[in-house]
C-alpha distance (Angstrom), angle and dihedral (degrees) to the residues before:
residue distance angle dihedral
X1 . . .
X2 4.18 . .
X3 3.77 122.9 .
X4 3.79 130.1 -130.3
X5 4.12 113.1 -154.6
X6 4.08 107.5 -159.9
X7 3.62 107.0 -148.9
X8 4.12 104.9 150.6
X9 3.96 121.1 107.1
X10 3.50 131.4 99.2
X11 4.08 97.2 -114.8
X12 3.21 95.5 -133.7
X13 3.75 89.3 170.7
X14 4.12 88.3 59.8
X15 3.96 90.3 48.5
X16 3.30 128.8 151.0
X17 4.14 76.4 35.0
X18 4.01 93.4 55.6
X19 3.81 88.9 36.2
X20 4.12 84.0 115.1
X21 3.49 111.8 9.0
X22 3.95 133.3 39.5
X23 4.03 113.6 -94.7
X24 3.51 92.3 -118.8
X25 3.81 89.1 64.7
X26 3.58 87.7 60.4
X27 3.85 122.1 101.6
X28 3.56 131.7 -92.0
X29 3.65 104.1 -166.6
X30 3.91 96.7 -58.2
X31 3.56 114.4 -21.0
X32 4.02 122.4 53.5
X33 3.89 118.9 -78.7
X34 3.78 90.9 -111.0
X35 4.05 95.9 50.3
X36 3.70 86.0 82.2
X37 3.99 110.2 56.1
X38 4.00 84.5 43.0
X39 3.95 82.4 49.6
X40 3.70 87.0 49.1
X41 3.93 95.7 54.7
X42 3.59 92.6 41.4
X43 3.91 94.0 53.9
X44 4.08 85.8 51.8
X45 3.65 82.4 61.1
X46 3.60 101.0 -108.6
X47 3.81 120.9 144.8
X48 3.71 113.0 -169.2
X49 3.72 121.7 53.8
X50 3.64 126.8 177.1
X51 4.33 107.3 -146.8
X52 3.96 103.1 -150.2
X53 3.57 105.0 -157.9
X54 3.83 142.0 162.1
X55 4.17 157.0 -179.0
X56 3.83 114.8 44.1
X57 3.42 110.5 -35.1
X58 4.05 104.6 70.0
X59 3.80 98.7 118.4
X60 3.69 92.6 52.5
X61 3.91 81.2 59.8
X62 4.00 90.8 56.4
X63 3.80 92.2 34.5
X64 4.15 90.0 56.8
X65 3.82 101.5 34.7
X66 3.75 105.8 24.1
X67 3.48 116.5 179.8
X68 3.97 100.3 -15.5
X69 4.11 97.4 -102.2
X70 3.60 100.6 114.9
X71 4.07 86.0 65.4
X72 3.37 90.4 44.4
X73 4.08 104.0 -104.4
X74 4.16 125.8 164.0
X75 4.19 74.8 -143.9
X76 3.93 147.9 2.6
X77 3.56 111.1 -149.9
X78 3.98 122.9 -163.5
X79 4.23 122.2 -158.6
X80 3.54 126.2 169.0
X81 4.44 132.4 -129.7
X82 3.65 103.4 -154.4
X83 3.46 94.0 -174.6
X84 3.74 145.3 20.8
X85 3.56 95.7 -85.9
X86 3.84 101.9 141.0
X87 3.62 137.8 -110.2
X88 4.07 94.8 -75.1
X89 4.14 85.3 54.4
X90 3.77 92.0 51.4
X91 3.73 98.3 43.4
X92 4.23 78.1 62.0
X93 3.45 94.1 56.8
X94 4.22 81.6 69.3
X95 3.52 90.9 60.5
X96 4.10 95.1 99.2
X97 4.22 86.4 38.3
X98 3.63 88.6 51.4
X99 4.34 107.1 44.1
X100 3.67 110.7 159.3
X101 4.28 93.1 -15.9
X102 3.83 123.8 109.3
X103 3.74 111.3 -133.4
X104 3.88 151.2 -160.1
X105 3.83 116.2 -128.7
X106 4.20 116.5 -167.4
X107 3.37 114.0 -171.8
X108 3.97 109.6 -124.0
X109 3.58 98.4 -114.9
X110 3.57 104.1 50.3
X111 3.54 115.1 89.0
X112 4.17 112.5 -164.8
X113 4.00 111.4 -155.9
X114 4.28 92.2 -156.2
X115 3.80 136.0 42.2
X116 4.02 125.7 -77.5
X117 3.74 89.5 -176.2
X118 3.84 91.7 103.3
X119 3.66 84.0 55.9
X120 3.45 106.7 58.6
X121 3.62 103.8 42.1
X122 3.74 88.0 65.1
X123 3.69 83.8 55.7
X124 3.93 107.1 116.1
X125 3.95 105.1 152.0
X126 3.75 163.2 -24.0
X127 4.05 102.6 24.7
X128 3.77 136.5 -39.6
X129 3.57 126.6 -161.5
X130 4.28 133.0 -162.5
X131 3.95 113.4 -133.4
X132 3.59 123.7 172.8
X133 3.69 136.0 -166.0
X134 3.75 122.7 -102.3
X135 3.92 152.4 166.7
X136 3.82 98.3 -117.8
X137 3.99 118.5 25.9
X138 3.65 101.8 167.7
X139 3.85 93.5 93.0
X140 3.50 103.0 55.6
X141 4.09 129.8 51.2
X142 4.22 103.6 -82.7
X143 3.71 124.0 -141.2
X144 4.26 119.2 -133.0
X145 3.43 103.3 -147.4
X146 4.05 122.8 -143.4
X147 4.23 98.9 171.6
X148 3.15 113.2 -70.2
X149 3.63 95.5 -13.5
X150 3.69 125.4 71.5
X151 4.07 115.8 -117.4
X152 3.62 94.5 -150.1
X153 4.42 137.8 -54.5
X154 3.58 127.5 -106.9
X155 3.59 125.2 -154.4
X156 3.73 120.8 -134.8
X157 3.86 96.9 -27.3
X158 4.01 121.5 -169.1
X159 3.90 87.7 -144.4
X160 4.06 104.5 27.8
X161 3.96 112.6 -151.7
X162 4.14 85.4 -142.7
X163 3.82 133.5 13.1
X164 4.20 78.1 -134.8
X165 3.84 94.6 121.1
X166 3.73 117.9 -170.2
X167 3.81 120.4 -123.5
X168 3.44 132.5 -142.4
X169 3.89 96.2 -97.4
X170 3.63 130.3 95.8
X171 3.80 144.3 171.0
X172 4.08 126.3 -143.8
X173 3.63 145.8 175.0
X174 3.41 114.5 -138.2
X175 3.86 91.6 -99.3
X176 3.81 84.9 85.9
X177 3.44 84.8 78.5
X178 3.73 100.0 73.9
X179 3.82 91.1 40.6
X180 3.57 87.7 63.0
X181 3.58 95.5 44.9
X182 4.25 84.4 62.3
X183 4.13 90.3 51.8
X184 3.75 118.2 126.1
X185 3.56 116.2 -157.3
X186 3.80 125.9 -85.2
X187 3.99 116.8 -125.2
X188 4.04 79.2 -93.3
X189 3.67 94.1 63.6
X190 3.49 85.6 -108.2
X191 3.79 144.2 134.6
X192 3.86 107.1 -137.0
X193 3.62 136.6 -151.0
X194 3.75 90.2 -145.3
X195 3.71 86.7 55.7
X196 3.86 84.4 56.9
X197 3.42 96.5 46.4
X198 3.79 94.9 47.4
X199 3.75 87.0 58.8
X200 3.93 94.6 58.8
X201 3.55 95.1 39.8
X202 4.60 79.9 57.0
X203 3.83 83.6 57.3
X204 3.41 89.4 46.4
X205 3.78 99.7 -121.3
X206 3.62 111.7 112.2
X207 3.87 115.1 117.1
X208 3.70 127.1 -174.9
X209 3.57 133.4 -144.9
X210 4.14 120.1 -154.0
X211 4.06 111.0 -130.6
X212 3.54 108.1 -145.2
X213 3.82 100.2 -171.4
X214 3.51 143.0 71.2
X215 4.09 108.1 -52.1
X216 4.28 111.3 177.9
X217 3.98 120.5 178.3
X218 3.59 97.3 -142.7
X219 3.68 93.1 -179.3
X220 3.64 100.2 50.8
X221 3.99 94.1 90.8
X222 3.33 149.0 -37.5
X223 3.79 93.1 -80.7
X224 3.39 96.9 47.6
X225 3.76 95.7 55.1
X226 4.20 85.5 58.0
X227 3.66 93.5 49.2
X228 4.50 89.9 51.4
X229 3.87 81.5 41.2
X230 3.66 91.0 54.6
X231 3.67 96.0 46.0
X232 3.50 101.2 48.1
X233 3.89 94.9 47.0
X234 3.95 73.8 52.2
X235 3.73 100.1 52.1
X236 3.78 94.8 36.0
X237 3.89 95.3 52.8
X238 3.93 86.8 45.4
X239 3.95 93.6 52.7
X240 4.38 113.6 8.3
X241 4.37 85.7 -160.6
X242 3.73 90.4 69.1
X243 3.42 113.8 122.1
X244 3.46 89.6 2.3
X245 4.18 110.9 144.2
X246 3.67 90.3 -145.7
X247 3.47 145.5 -40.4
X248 3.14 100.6 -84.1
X249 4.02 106.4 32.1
X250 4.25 103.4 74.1
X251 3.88 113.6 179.6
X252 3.91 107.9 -144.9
């Protein structure tokens, strides 16, 4: 399985702090926000992520990262967003990274404290979402859940049907590929992933996974990047080998 890392967007939500750099750039206690979904893959065992990223700040990407062997990766893959096309248009731009492979994309904002690698080795087909349990789901997209299936997501609902909200990590075949290519637009001018997801849950093929650990939107706003700040600093000062790729890879 390969891994795709979305870090493109202008986080407008973060401005004036992504007035001139990209948010996921930005720091998450001490180590860049977008250390820790690539730190996610890698401790799932994948080796070769593709980092889809956008606007002006691409070369600081390469300049910081390089070509992925300081966390440990068979390969560090760069693509570029040249527009705002959302997330379902940048997950295509994986389609040439990706050939014939099933893959794991992490949005690269969200920053998971616990492992998904359990997860995605029961992957086998169609589509498989992460959802996790919490206090207030009427700001994120909410999963309807039918089994082991999902029934169908809402987005942003005043009266949610669960308090299942779904993260920002997914896993595909590369048959995702030619759903996307049939996508209309959103009123945004977007292509989105719920849009995607929609059409597997139609064929009756979406599955779901339930995180049980610590998930943190770090991109969401301002406040919400203190409050993952906080926790990590938290987390880290409680145990110093989270996050860690492996004992004996450190990332200065």
């Amino acid at each position: 399985m390969k891994g795709v890392v979305l870090a493109g967007g202008l986080g407008t939500r973060l401005y004036p702090l992504t007035k001139i750099t990209n948010k996921h750039l930005l720091p998450v206690y001490d180590l860049p926000m977008v250390y820790y979904p690539i730190m996610t893959l890698r401790e799932a065992g994948i080796d070769e992520i593709l980092m889809v990223t956008g606007g002006n700040s691409v070369g600081e990407f390469l300049r910081l990262m390089g070509d992925g062997t300081k966390f440990g990766l068979r390969g560090l893959h760069y693509t570029y967003q040249e527009r705002e096309g959302g997330i379902a248009d940048a997950i295509y731009l994986a389609r040439k990274f990706v050939g014939d492979d099933s893959f794991c994309v992490i949005l690269g904002d969200n920053i998971l404290d616990g492992s998904i690698r359990e997860c995605i080795s029961n992957f086998v087909d169609g589509a498989m979402i992460f959802i996790k349990e919490v206090d207030d789901p009427r700001e994120y997209g909410v999963a309807i859940l039918d089994g082991k299936k999902v029934k169908g997501i809402v987005e942003k609902p005043e009266k949610p049907p669960s308090n299942y909200a779904v993260i920002g990590a997914y896993v595909y075949t590369g048959e995702v590929f030619d759903i996307i290519r049939k996508l209309k637009p959103s009123e945004r001018g977007e292509l989105e992933v719920t849009d995607v997801n929609n059409e597997y849950i139609k064929q009756g093929r979406l599955t779901y996974e339930i995180f049980e650990g610590y998930w943190g939107d770090a991109g969401a706003s301002v406040d919400a990047l203190l409050d993952v700040n906080n926790y990590v600093a938290r987390r880290k000062k409680e145990d110093p080998n989270l996050w860690r790729i492996c004992p004996n890879v450190n990332i200065p």
